[in-house]
C-alpha positions in Angstrom: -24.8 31.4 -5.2 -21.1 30.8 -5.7 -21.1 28.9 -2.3 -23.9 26.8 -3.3 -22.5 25.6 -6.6 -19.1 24.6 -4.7 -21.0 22.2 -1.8 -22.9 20.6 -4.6 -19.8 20.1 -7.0 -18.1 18.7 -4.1 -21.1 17.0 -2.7 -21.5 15.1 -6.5 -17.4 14.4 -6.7 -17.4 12.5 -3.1 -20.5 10.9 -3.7 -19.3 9.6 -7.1 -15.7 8.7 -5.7 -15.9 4.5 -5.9 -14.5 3.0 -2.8 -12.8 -0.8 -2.6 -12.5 -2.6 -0.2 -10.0 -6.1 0.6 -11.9 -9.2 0.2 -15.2 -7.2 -1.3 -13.9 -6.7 -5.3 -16.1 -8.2 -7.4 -16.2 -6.6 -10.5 -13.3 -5.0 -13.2 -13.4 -1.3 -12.2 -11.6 1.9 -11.6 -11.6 3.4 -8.0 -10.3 6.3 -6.1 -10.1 4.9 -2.8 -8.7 1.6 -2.0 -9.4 0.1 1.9 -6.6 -2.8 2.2 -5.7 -5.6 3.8 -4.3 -4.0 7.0 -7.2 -1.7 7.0 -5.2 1.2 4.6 -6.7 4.2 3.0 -5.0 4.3 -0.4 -5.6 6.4 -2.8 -4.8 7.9 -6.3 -2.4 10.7 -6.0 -0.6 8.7 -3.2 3.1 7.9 -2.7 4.2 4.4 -2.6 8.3 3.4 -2.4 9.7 0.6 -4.8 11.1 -1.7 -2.1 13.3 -5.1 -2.9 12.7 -7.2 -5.7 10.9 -10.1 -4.5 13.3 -12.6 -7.2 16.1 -12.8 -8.5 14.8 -11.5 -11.6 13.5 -8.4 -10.6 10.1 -7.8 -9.5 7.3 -10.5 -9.6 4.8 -8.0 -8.6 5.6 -5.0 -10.2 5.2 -5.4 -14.2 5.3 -3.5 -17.5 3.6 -4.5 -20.4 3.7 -8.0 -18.5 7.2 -8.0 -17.8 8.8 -8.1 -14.7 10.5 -4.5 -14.0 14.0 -4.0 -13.1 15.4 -3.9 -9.9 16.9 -0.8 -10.7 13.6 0.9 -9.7 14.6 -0.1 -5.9 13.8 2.9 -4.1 12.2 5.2 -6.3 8.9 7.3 -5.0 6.1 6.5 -7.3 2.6 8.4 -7.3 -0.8 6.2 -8.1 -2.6 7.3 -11.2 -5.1 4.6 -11.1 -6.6 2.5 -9.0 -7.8 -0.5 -11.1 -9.6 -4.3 -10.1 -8.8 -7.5 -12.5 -9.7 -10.7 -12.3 -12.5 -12.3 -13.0 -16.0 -14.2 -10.8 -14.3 -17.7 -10.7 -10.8 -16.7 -9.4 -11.9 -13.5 -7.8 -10.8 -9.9 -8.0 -7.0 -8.5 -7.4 -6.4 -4.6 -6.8 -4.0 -3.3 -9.2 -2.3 0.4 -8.8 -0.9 2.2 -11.5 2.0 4.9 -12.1 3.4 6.2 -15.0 5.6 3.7 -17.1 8.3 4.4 -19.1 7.1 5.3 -22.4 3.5 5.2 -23.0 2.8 1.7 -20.8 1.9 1.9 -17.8 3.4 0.3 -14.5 0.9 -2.0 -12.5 1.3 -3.2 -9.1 -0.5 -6.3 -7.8 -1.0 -3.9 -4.7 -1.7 -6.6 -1.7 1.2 -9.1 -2.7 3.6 -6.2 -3.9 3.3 -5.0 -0.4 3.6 -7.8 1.8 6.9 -9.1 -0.3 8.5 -5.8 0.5 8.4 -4.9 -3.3 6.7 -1.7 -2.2 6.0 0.2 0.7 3.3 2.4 1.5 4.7 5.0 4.6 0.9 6.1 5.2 0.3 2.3 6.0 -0.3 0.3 9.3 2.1 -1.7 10.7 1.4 -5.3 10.3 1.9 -7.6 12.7 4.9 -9.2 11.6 6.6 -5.3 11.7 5.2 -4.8 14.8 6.9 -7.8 16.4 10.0 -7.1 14.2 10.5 -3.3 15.5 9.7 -4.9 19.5 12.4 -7.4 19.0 14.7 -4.5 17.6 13.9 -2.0 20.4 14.7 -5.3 23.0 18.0 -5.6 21.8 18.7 -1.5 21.6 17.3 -1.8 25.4 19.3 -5.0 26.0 22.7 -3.1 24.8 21.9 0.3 26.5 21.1 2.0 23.6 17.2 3.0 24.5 16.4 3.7 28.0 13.5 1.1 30.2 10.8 4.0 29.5 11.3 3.8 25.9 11.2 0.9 25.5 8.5 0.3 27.5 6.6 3.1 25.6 7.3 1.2 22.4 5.8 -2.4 23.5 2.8 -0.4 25.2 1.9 1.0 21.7 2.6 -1.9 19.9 1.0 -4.5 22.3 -2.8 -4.0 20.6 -1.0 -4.8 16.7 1.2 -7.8 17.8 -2.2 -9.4 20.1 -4.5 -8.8 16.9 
């Protein structure tokens, strides 16, 4: 009996979990599971890594009670506590995530923009292309100055061939 109740609690959690997806939001809503851009799983209870402010002024992207936070924050591990849409039918839908503020406010992240300006990074993610190509030019010049052997390197632009021709 006790193994019955436990497959149908967790049977009615996953089935309840709402799932996002990039390019799909059309409603304000919560979710647990967030597909990206680049094809990411994110989720609450995830990690993300405040990157570089994307301004002079701090972040653009990342924003407390609608104000920019500081670029102090550069670096520091954040976990997701929500996973939220805004927006509205005529200018379409945005995925927000959420961590614990300072204070009772909450931090939101404009997730998609945040993460392609570098403001955060996501270490479960995908490389893009643009990273891909970035790390192959790096690993050229490593091979170039005799710093990664022809194998390696050769390894590297094998595995990263299928991202950079996407």
């Amino acid at each position: 009996m006790k193994i019955l109740t436990l497959i149908l609690t967790l049977t009615l959690s996953i089935s309840f979990a709402q799932t996002a997806e990039f390019g799909k939001l059309t409603k304000k809503s919560n979710y647990d599971i967030y597909l990206t851009k680049n094809g990411d799983e994110l989720k609450i209870g995830d990690t993300l890594t405040i990157g570089i402010p994307s301004s002079n002024l701090g972040f653009t992207y990342i924003s407390q009670s609608g104000q920019r936070v500081s670029s102090m924050l550069s670096e520091k591990k954040i976990i997701i506590d929500k996973l939220k849409t805004y927006g509205n039918k005529t200018n379409g839908y945005k995925m927000y995530a959420q961590f614990k503020g300072y204070g009772l406010i909450p931090v939101i992240i404009d997730y998609e923009t945040a993460f392609e300006l570098g403001e955060i990074r996501n270490s479960n993610a995908k490389l893009t292309r643009k990273q891909a190509i970035s790390k192959l030019k790096e690993a050229k010049d490593l091979f170039d100055l005799g710093m990664m052997s022809k194998d390696d390197y050769e390894k590297m632009k094998s595995e990263l061939k299928s991202i950079i021709m996407d």
